[in-house]
N, C-alpha and C positions, 0 to 999 in steps of 0.2 A: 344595228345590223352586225354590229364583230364585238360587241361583248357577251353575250349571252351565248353558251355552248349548248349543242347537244339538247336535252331533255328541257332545259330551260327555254328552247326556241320555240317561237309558235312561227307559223304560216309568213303570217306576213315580213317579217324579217328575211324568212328565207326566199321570198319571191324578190323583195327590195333588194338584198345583196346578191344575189343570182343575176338578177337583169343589169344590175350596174355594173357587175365585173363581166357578164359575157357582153354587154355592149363593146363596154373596154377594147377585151378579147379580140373581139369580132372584129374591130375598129382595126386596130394593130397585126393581126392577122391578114386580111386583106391587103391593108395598105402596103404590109410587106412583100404579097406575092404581087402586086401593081407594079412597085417599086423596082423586084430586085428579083422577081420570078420564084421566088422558093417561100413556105411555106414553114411558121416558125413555130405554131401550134401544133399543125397536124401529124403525131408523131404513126397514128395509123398509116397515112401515107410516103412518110419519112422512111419507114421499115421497109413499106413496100420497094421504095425505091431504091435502098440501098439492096435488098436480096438482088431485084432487078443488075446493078450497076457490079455486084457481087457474083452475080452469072457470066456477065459477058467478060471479065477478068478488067474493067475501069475501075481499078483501086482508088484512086485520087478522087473520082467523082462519091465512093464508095465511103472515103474515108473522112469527106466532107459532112456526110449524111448521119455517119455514125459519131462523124464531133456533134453535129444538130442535137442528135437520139441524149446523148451523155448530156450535154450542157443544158438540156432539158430536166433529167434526174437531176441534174447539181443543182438548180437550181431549187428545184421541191425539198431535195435532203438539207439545204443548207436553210432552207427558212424553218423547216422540222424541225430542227436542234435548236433554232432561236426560240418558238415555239415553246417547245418541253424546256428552256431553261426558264424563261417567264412565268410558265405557268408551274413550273416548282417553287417559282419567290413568289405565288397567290397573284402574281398580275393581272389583272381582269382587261388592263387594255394593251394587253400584248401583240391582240390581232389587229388594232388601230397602228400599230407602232412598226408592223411589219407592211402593211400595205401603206403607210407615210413610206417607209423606207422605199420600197418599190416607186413607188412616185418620182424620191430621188433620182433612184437610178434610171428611171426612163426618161428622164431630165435631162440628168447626165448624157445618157446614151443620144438624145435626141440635139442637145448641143457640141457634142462630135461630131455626128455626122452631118450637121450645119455648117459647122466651124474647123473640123480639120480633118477630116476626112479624104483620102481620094482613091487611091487604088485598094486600101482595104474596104472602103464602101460596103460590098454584099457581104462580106465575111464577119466583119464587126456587127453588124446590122440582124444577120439573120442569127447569128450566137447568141447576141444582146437578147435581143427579143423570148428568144428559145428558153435564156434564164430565167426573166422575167414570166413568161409564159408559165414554166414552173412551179415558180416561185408561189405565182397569184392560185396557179390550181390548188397547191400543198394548202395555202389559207382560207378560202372556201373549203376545201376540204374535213380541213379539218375544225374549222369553225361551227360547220354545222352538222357534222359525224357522216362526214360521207355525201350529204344529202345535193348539197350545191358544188358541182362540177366545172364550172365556166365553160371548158376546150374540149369535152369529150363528147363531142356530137354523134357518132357513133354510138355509143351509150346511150347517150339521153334517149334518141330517136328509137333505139331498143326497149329502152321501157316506155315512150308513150307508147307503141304498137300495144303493149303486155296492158297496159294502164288504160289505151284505150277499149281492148276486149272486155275487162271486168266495167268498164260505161256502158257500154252493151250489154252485157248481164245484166247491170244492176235496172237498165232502162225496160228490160224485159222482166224485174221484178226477181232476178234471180240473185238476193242480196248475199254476199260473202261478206264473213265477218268483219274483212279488212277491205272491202269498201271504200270504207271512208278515208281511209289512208291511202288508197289509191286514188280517192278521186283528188285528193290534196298534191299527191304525187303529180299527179297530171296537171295540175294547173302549173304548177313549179317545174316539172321537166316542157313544158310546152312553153310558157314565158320565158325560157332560158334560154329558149332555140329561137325563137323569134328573136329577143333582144342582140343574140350573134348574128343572125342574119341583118338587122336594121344596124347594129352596128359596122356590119361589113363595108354596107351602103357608105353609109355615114362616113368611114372610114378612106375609101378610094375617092370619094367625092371632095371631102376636103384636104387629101393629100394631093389630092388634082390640084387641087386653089394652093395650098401654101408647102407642100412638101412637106421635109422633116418637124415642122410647127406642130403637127399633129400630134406630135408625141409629148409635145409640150400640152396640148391642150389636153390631152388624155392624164398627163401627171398631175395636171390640175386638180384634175377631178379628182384621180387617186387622192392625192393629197387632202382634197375635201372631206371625202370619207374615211380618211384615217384619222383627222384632227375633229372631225366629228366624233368619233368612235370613241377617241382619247377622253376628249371634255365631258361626256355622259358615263365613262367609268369612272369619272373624278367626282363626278355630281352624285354617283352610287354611293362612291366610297363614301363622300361626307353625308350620307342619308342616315339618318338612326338603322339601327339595326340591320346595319350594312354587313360585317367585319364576320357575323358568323353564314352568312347570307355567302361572301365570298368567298372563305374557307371552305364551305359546304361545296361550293361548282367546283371548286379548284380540285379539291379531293376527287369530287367524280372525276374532272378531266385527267387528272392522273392516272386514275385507275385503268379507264379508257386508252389512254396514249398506252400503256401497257399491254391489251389485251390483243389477241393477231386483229390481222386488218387495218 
């Protein structure tokens, strides 16, 4: 699921990492607006709220909102740079290495707020989150050129609407060239959305049962798919006719990391 970039992905890769990081998502997301009332993904409604809180002149509610908005970007820009320096040394498991890393850190963050936490509680918590939050969209992101989103529901739910008109077309015989790529679209923007929604579930139900655990059980997982990701770039690298196989994607992803967007 996180070695193969871009042009080299088929389908199912991108459904399989789609649905495990928005499960994630979804998990972590809820459980922190259960938790602590705020809302560590949804930077659509994050905006809304600080304009809101930016109206009525509550600076301090305002200026909460807009640490959210920032610690969000940091967290996408700073896994960006790890990113493009990996894939300038030709690492192929750099996106294993960065979602290991996030695992950490939601580790980390999740035995703070176990362990020594108390009046920073919602502040630590919802910041944490908002990085990681980031962090994980910048690597979907850019793992599969755009295609896998985790946190942008908004988004997604826009193009099934778009994805679901051309199934209607095409059920009506009215076939467009690109069809077929929306109807692939559609299975991947519709499983991504569900998997956030079941993970939502999943999410406030077991941070019902054990609290901050959650995050640990969530790093787990991360962690599974990163040290997954790692061992199968390793198993590439020692395949015959590996070395120019990995130069070749490397070279495209640079080129790509370059181009706008």
């Amino acid at each position: 699921m996180l070695v193969r970039e871009g042009d080299e992905r088929h389908e199912i890769l991108d459904l399989g990492l789609g649905s495990c990081l928005a499960t994630v998502a979804g998990a972590l997301n809820a459980a922190a607006f259960y938790a602590v009332g705020f809302f560590s993904a949804n930077m659509t409604g994050n905006l809304s709220t600080l304009s809101h809180h930016l109206a009525l002149g509550e600076f301090a509610s305002a200026t909460f909102y807009a640490s959210v908005m920032l610690t969000f970007i940091l967290g996408s820009s700073a896994i960006a740079l790890v990113i493009s320096a990996g894939r300038r040394r030709g690492m192929r498991s750099i996106y294993g290495y960065c979602v290991l890393l996030e695992a950490g850190l939601l580790a980390a963050l999740g035995g703070t707020d176990l362990w020594f936490l108390t009046d920073l509680h919602v502040p630590v918590m919802v910041l944490g989150l908002a990085f990681l939050m980031g962090l994980q969209n910048a690597v979907g992101t850019r793992v599969s050129r755009s295609k896998v989103r985790t946190t942008h529901v908004s988004g997604m739910a826009t193009d099934i609407g778009i994805e679901l008109a051309a199934a209607l077309d095409f059920l009506r015989g009215r076939v467009d060239k690109d069809a077929e790529a929306q109807m692939r679209n559609l299975r991947l923007h519709t499983s991504t959305l569900l998997s956030f929604l079941v993970g939502g579930i999943l999410g406030v139900v077991v941070y019902r049962a054990v609290g901050s655990y959650l995050l640990m059980l969530c790093a787990l997982v991360l962690a599974a798919v990163g040290a997954w990701a790692i061992a199968q770039s390793h198993r590439q690298a020692a395949a015959p006719g590996s070395k120019a196989t990995g130069s070749t994607a490397m070279a495209r992803g640079g080129q790509a990391g370059r181009s706008p967007g």
